[in-house]
Steps between C-alpha positions, in 0.01 A plus 500: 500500500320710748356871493802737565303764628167432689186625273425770796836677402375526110358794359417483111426860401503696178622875421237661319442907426441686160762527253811679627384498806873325641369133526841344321706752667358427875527110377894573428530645829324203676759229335792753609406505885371171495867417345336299194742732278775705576414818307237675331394504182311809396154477263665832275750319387383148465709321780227388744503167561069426501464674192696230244299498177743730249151669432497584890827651478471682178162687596609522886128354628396173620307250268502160645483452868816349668526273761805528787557383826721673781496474884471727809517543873306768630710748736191525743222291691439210541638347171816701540797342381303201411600438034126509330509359119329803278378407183428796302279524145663858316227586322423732198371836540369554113142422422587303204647233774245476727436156450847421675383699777175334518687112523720623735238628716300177476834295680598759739416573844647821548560828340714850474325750337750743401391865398680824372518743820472825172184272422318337720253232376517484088224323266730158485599475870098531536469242251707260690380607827119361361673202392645428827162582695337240259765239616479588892872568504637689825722813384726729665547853333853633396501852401876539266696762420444739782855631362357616194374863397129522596496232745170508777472267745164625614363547137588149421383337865165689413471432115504108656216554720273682217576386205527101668255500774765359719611561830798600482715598819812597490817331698766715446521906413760591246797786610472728298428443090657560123889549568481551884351135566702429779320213682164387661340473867370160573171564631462154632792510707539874495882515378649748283681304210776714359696392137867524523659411181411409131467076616147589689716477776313733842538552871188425717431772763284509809367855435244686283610803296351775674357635113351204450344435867166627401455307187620194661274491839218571258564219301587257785136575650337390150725193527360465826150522398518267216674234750223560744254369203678172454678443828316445829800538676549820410159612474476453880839714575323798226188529705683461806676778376812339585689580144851454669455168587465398131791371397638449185451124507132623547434647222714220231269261616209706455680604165532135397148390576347836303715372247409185471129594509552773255332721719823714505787583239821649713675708306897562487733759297804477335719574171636174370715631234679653782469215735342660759199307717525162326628334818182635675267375200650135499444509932157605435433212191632240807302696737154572345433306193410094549668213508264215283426345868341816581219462183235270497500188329504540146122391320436295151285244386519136472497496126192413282299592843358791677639326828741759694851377598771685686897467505694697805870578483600146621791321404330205569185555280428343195716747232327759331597795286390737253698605156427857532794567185755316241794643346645323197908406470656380201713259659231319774200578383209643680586601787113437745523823828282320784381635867491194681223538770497182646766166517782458379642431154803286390695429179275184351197641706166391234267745555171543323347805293117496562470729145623195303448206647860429451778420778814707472856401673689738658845522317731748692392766750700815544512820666531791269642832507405706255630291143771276767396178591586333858419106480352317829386180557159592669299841568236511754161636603551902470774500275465650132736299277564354135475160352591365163381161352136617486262483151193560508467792708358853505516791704245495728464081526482341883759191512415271812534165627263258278451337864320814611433727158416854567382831222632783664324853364732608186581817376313755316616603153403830352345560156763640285455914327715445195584283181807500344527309142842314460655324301823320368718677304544186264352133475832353662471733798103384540555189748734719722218738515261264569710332801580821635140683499390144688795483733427884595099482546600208735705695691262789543095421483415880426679462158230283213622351235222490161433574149313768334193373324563819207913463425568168612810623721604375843350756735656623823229605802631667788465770780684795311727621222785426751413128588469418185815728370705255745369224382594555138847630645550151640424274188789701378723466829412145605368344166689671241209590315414833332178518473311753267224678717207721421331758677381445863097438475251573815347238570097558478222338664169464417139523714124440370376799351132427686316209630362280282266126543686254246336152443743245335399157425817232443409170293768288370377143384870324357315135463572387877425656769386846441521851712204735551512763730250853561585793715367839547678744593458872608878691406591843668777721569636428830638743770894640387734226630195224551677220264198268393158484740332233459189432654289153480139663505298172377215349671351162545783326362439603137907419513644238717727682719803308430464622130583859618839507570578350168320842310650755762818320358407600173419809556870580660654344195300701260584834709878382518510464107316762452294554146712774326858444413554320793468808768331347809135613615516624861245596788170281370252417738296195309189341670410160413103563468360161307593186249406160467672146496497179304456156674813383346701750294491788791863501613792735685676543178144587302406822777833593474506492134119726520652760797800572267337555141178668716716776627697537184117538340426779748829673427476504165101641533542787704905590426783548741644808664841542501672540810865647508736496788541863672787539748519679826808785438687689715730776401753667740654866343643802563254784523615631165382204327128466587387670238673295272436156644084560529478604167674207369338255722127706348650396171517182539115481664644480837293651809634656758373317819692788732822701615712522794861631657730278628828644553586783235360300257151466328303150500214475193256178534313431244348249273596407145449238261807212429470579123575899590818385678719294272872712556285756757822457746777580203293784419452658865900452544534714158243779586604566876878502420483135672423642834094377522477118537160244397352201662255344423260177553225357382138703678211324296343368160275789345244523173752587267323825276257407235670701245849368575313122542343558150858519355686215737485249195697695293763575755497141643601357131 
């Protein structure tokens, strides 16, 4: 079977924005005008289709991200009329999910970044905006709900520029805001776009409002200028000073390549609970954002080498792809999410997984929507699909041909904030526990599964009280379990209290062959964030240098375990200064052995300092409530980084500890008459205070 839709009509993009934000709504309204449904559910009362999980409906916000595909023609240019396949990623908005965020970022090539037009840019949409700068994703800007009280276009278009860095220009001017949003001015084509009706439907006319004439000619010279930068077409009409002979085909392709090169971010306006600019959006996604022909060649490794290899979106390249998630079903199994970059894959394709060794066959590939499945027999180069049938897999594996093997760069996990202790409610109930927790942390990588060294109980880590509050809400819906759980835990880190020089001498004679190893080694904090430094610092070959590797390896296992009930050491720089060998009984496993119990020596000499997670908060209140809201935040050793105005409300930053914010957000709701609202995410790791350190063990048992 052959490609339905050439790979330069794909565009594989994700919705992403802070919580509430409108992702699922504007995601409903894409499927309507695309005609992938026929009406809309709404995210208030738990009928949107991308939001399945019954804890997405119950709590109205988006935990898992969901996977669609509709298509489009463009009503303009030079695609117009031509169907494009859009894949779209929904994303979640709450920090506890970021990790879906993060995956889908990794797989996409494209993004919407939706903001609040009362808002502007909030601490998540930030959040994700990093994450998608870290990826090199291309993004277009939608600023929602221009229809509701509050809305600013300008505030918002500006609050993108600061607060991001970006360039942001803007391609349309809204008509009007709040209740009189009445349309938009195309200031690539300069049209006035005028909503008739409560279907998005509008009539297209030739003219500017004279109100808006100013604003709009102002705007339309910045667009201008910011083509002029990345187009040298229309640089040479700008200092001609011919600005009526650029056209509107002009400045898309200038648009498209500032796009592309992330140089620009074009920015559109809109209200998608009222259905108003989503037509424009999904013309600019075809317009603007890439096709995976217009990236470069994907880059890996050849596995178990340093040796560079490249796959580009070729049907006829050897197949690779990259698990970037898994979703568990009772009745097929795992269910493996892969972005094919290269090939193509078939039922009874065998591909191999570099991470195991192992070869996997493909079982059935599908196209999902949301929870729905949609079988096919093949999926190509560009597409984002399903398949069933494979094992041994985790998120963030490469699976390629075993002809031509390929380690594409995987995803990056973060460390989790809190523990949860769980358990079943009686010994029968244990095993369904047990399969559960293991089917879950599958699914999602930020969620670990362990023990606590004191109690003995299963222990939940995770990214807040609300990932991990789902997760025990879905042993119950999924597994049938009740599980018993205890209080949520932060989850601590420690750091070397001072530098130290720890000599450690390992001799082990068993009757054969016998293992002596000595290292020195000097032990110091590291910089906040460093991980482990190590640093080889011997001379003449007092250690042969492939010896080394095998005690840095040590050292990382030691810091990983950690030497006090399990919490891992962080941010130690260790220099490898001196040891000696044996002729024969010198080996990898013997240095690794003496870098392990050498640091745990040091540790245990000098003493730790405990580090606890402190998270970047932002409040937004009414005026009335300031008072209220710093003093409790002070209370709970917060700092107040600064305050501003947006709107008519008040927005406090400010710094506070994880342990200080267990319930914080129930608690603001309560004191404000529910009308401030928290978020939160995690800022840094911090000494945690001697006199609250001094008393840790008690409150840890």
């Amino acid at each position: 079977m052959s490609r339905s839709t050439r790979i330069e009509r794909y565009r594989n993009i994700g919705i992403m924005a802070h919580i509430d934000a409108g992702k699922t709504t504007l995601t409903e309204r894409v499927l309507f005008f695309t005609g992938r449904i026929h009406s809309t559910g709404e995210v208030h009362d738990g009928s949107t289709e991308m939001d399945w999980l019954p804890q997405e409906k119950q709590r109205g916000i988006t935990i898992t991200s969901a996977a669609t595909t509709a298509f489009w023609s463009p009503r303009h240019g030079p695609s117009s009329g031509t169907p494009h396949r859009i894949n779209i990623l929904d994303t979640p908005g709450h920090v506890d999910f970021t990790i879906e965020v993060e995956r889908s970022l990794r797989v996409l090539d494209g993004a919407v970044a939706v903001f609040d037009a009362s808002q502007g840019v909030e601490p998540q949409s930030e959040a994700v905006w990093r994450q998608a700068d870290r990826y090199g994703v291309p993004r277009i800007a939608f600023i929602n709900k221009m229809d509701k009280v509050g809305a600013d276009f300008v505030m918002s278009l500006e609050s993108i520029r600061e607060r991001l860095g970006a360039r942001a220009v803007a391609v349309q001017w809204p008509l009007g805001g709040e209740s009189e949003f009445r349309g938009l001015v195309d200031l690539v084509r300069m049209k006035t776009l005028r909503f008739d009706g409560e279907g998005g439907e509008y009539q297209e006319e030739e003219s500017v409002p004279e109100e808006a004439r100013k604003q709009v000619e102002t705007l339309r010279l910045r667009l201008i200028e910011a083509a002029a930068d990345v187009d040298d077409g229309v640089m040479e009409k700008f200092v001609d000073g011919r600005l009526d002979a650029i056209t509107g085909e002009d400045l898309s392709r200038a648009l498209r390549a500032g796009t592309l090169s992330r140089t620009l971010v074009p920015v559109l306006a809109g209200s998608a609970f009222k259905k108003k600019g989503v037509q424009m959006l999904l013309d600019a996604v075809v317009d603007y954002l890439p096709a995976p022909s217009d990236l470069p060649a994907v880059e890996g490794l050849v596995p178990g080498t340093e040796q560079r290899a490249f796959r580009g979106p070729s049907d006829d390249s050897p197949p690779a792809a990259l698990v970037f998630k898994m979703m568990s079903d009772k009745n097929v199994g795992n269910i493996v999410f892969l972005r094919v970059y290269s090939g193509t894959l078939r039922a009874g394709t065998v591909l191999l997984n570099p991470a195991t060794g192992k070869r996997e066959r493909v079982g059935r590939l599908m196209f999902m929507h949301a929870n729905r499945r949609e079988e096919v027999s093949e999926v190509h180069a560009g597409d984002i699909a399903a398949a069933l049938g494979l094992k041994n897999v985790r998120t963030g594996d490469t699976l390629s041909d075993p002809e031509a093997p390929v380690v594409l760069e995987s995803l990056g996990f973060p460390e989790p904030v809190v523990h949860l202790a769980v358990e079943a409610k009686s010994p029968a109930e244990l095993p369904k526990l047990e399969e559960g927790l293991h089917r879950l942390a599958a699914e999602d990588p930020s969620l670990r599964v362990g023990v606590d060294p004191e109690s003995g109980q299963v222990l939940l880590s995770g990214m807040g009280e609300l990932h991990l509050e789902v997760v025990v809400d879905r042993l119950r819906t999924e597994y049938g379990v009740e599980a018993r759980v205890g209080q949520p835990k932060v989850a601590y880190r420690d750091t070397l209290k001072r530098a130290v020089r720890q000599e450690y001498r390992h001799v082990r004679q068993t009757g054969g062959p016998g293992q002596y190893a000595r290292v020195v080694l000097d032990v110091a904090p590291a910089a906040r964030g460093a991980g482990l430094v190590f640093v080889d610092d011997t001379k003449g070959g007092t250690i042969p240098r492939e010896l080394v590797p095998a005690i840095q390896k040590g050292v990382a296992g030691a810091m990983e375990r950690g030497v006090r009930d399990g919490v891992a050491l962080v941010d130690v720089e260790v220099r490898l200064v001196d040891g000696d060998t044996h002729v024969r009984d010198s080996t990898p496993q013997a240095f690794a052995m003496a870098g392990s119990l050498a640091l745990q020596e040091a540790v245990r000499r000098v003493g730790v300092q405990v580090l606890e997670p402190v998270m970047d908060v932002e409040v937004t209140t009414p005026e009335e409530y300031v008072g209220e809201v710093l003093g409790d935040l002070a209370s709970r050793r917060g700092r107040v980084l600064g305050m501003e105005t947006r709107g008519n409300a008040r927005v406090v930053s400010a710094r506070v500890p994880m342990a200080s914010l267990f319930g914080y957000v129930t608690g603001l709701r309560g004191r404000t008459q529910g009308r401030a609202q928290a978020s939160m995410r995690l800022g840094t790791y911090e000494p945690l205070p001697d006199v609250l350190q001094a008393s840790l063990p008690e409150a840890r048992a």
